[in-house]
N, C-alpha and C positions, 0 to 999 in steps of 0.2 A: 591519419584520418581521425576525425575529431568524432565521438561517438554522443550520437542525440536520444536525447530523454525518451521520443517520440519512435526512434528506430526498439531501442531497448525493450519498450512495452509492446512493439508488435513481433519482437522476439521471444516475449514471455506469453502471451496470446497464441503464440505458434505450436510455443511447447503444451499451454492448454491444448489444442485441439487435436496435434499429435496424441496425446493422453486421452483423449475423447472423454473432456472432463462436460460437464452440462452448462455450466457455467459460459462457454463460449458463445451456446447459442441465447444464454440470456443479458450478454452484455449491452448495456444500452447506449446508443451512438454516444459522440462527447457533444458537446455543447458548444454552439458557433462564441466567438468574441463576444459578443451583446448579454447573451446566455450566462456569460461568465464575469464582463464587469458588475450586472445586476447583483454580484454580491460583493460588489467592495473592489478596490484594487490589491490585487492579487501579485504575487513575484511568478514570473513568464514562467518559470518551472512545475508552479502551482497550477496555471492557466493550462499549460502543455499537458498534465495528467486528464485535466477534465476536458478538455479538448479530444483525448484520446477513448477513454468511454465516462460515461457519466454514471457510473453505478454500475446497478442492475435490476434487473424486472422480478418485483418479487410476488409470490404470487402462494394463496391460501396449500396449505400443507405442506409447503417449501420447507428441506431439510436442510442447513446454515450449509452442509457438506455441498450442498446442489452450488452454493452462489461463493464459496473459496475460489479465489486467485493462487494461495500458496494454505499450506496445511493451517486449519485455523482461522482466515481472515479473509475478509470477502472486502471490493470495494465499495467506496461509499460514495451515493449522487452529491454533488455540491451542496444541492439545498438539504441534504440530508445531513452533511460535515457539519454544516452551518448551525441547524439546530440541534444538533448535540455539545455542542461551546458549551451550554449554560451548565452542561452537569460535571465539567469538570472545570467550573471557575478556583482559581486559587492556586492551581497547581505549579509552584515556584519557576518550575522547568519549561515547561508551556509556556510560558509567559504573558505578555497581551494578545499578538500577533500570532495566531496558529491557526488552524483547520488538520481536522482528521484524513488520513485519506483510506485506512482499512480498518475494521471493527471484527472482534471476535464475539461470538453469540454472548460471551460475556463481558461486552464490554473493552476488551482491553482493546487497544490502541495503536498501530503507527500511524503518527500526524507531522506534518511540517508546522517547522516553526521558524520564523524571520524577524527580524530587527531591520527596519529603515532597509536600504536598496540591498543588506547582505544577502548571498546565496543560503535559502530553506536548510534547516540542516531536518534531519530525521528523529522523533524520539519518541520511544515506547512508553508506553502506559500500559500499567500490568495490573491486577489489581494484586494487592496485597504486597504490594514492591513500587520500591520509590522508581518514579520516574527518572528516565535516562537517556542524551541523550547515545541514541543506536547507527546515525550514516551522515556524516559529513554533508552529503548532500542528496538529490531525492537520485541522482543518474545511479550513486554508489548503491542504492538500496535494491532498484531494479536490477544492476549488471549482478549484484549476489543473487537474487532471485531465477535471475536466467542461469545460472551459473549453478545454482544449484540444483536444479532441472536436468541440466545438462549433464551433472555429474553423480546424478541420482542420490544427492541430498534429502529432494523433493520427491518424491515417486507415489507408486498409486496401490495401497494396499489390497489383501487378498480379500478385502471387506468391500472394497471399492473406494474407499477414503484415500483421500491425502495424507502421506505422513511423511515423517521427516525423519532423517537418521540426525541426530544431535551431534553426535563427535563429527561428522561428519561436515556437519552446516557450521561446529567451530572452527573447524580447521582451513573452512573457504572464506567464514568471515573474516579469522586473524590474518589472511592472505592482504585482506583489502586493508588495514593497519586503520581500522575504523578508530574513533573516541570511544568503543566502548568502555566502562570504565569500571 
């Protein structure tokens, strides 16, 4: 059975709300077809994220912790992808073709990127670190996210925060035989 982009993200949404993280209840629906060409044509995997929620509702004394997806990185609305391009033009690895799809309060990055009809691949944007790219493709980046939920990679500190064990989240990632590099 062939596993879909669109299955995978409502299995990391799952695990959100088993976690009773906040964040689930401010995700914002996805955005129909129309919604989504208005910015450009887009590769179906790109469209299938924003399709599935479009961000999130962000709202005055909002703590970045309240709007995380996985420890660190919260999603980002389309139009919101869109106008963050311009601050990181130049970047070799990006290339022309990209859009962000998660932001950390600082900035940094997981965005797809495409070339003509290829499958998106994944790459980090870190600051103070060359960009890289981090998932063959956007399905490979989701199934480690669930996966690491699953396997308490991802869990929910005595703070209330999301944190991550690292050796933990390497050792599921070198599972997936990713490019990282």
């Amino acid at each position: 059975m062939d596993e879909s982009l669109t299955d995978r993200l409502d299995d990391l949404e799952w695990w959100l709300r088993v976690l009773g993280r906040p964040v689930v209840d401010l995700l914002v629906p996805g955005l129909p077809p129309d919604g989504i060409r208005r910015h450009g044509p887009l590769p179906a995997s790109v469209a299938e994220w924003f399709a599935w929620h479009d961000g999130v509702t962000l709202g005055a004394g909002q703590q970045h912790q309240d709007i995380e997806i996985i420890p660190g990185y919260a999603p980002l609305a389309l139009a919101e992808a869109t106008g963050l391009r311009p601050a990181y033009d130049g970047d070799p690895v990006l290339g022309e073709t990209w859009l962000p799809l998660l932001a950390s309060a600082d900035g940094d990055l997981f965005a797809a990127c495409w070339s003509g009809p290829d499958e998106p691949r994944v790459v980090a944007v870190r600051a103070g670190e060359p960009s890289r790219v981090e998932f063959p493709d956007l399905l490979s980046m989701v199934v480690l996210f669930v996966d690491c939920y699953r396997r308490a990679a991802f869990a929910v500190g005595a703070d209330g925060r999301l944190t991550m064990d690292p050796t933990l989240y390497d050792e599921l990632y070198d599972d997936l035989d990713s490019p990282r590099g």
